[in-house]
N, C-alpha and C positions, 0 to 999 in steps of 0.2 A: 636715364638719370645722367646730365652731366655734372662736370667736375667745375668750379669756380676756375676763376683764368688764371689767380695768383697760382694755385695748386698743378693745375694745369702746365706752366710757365716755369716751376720747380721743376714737376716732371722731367719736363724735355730737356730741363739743365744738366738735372742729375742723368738721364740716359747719356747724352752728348758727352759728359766727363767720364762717364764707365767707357763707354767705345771710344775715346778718344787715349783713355789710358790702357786700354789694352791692346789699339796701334801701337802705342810707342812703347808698351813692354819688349814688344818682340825686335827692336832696334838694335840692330849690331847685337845678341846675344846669343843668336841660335849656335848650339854646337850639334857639329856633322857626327853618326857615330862612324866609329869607327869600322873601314871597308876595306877591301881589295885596290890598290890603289887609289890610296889617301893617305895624311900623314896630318899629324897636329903639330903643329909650330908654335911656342911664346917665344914672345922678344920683348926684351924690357932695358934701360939703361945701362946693364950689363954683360948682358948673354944673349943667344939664343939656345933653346932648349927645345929637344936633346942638340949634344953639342955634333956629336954624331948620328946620321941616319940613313938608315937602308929605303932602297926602295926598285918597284921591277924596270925595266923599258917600258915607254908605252905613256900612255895617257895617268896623270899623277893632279891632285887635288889637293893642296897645300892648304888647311887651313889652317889662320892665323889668328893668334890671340895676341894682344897687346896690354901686356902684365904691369907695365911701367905705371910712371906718374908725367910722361911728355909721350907725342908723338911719334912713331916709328914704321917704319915701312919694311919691305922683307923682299929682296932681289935677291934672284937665283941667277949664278953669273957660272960659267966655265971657262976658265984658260982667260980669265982677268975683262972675258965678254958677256955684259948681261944680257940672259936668255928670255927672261919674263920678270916683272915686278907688280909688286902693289901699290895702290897709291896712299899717301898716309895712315895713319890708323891712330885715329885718337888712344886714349887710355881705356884701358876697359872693355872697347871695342875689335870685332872680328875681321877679318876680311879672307875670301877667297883666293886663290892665286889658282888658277884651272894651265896643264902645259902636260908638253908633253914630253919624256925626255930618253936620252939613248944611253946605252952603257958606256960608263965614264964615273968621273968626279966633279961632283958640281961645289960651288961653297954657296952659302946662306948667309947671307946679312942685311944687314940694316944702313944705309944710306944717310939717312939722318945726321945733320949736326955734325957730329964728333963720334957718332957710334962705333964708329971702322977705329979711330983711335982708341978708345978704352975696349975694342977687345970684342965688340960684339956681333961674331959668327961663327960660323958652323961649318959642318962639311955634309953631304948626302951623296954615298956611291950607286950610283947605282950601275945593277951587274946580274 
């Protein structure tokens, strides 16, 4: 028995928009859980958070949430030189920052705009 073509032609609309919408579910929303060497980062207009953070030597997996309503990126600098960065990160959306780092004091912030003037970084020792 087959299927008329309108019906047929529905079908394949409808499947094409299910798997197309459950590609773009998973866009920018995965969260990492939490491990041994990883750390969760937001940054938004005004902060980042935690403002302070621990973390071991070694290999470190930053990931980044982007809480605001603009654009913001998340560079890891020490002694006023950046070690690693992300590159933009719309609103809403995540990004990775993979590095690896030695005992010390790093700071955390956001590059954007004006973010460094209203205040938005952090500190991470790690020790």
């Amino acid at each position: 028995m087959s299927l008329p073509v309108s019906r047929c032609r529905s079908l394949h609309a409808t499947l094409a928009v299910l798997l197309l919408g459950g590609l773009l579910t998973g866009c920018g929303t995965a969260r990492h859980p939490p491990t041994a060497g990883a750390l969760n980062v937001s940054v938004n207009e005004w902060r980042v958070t935690p403002e302070n953070a621990s973390a071991s030597p070694g290999p470190l997996l930053i990931v980044v949430h982007n809480s605001g309503r603009l654009a913001h990126n998340l560079v890891l600098s020490r002694d006023g030189v950046s070690v690693s960065s992300t590159p933009p990160i719309m609103p809403g959306q995540n990004a990775d920052l993979q590095t690896t780092v030695q005992p010390g004091s790093y700071e955390l912030l956001s590059s954007m705009v004006d973010d460094q003037a209203t205040g938005v970084y952090g500190t991470l020792n790690v020790g």
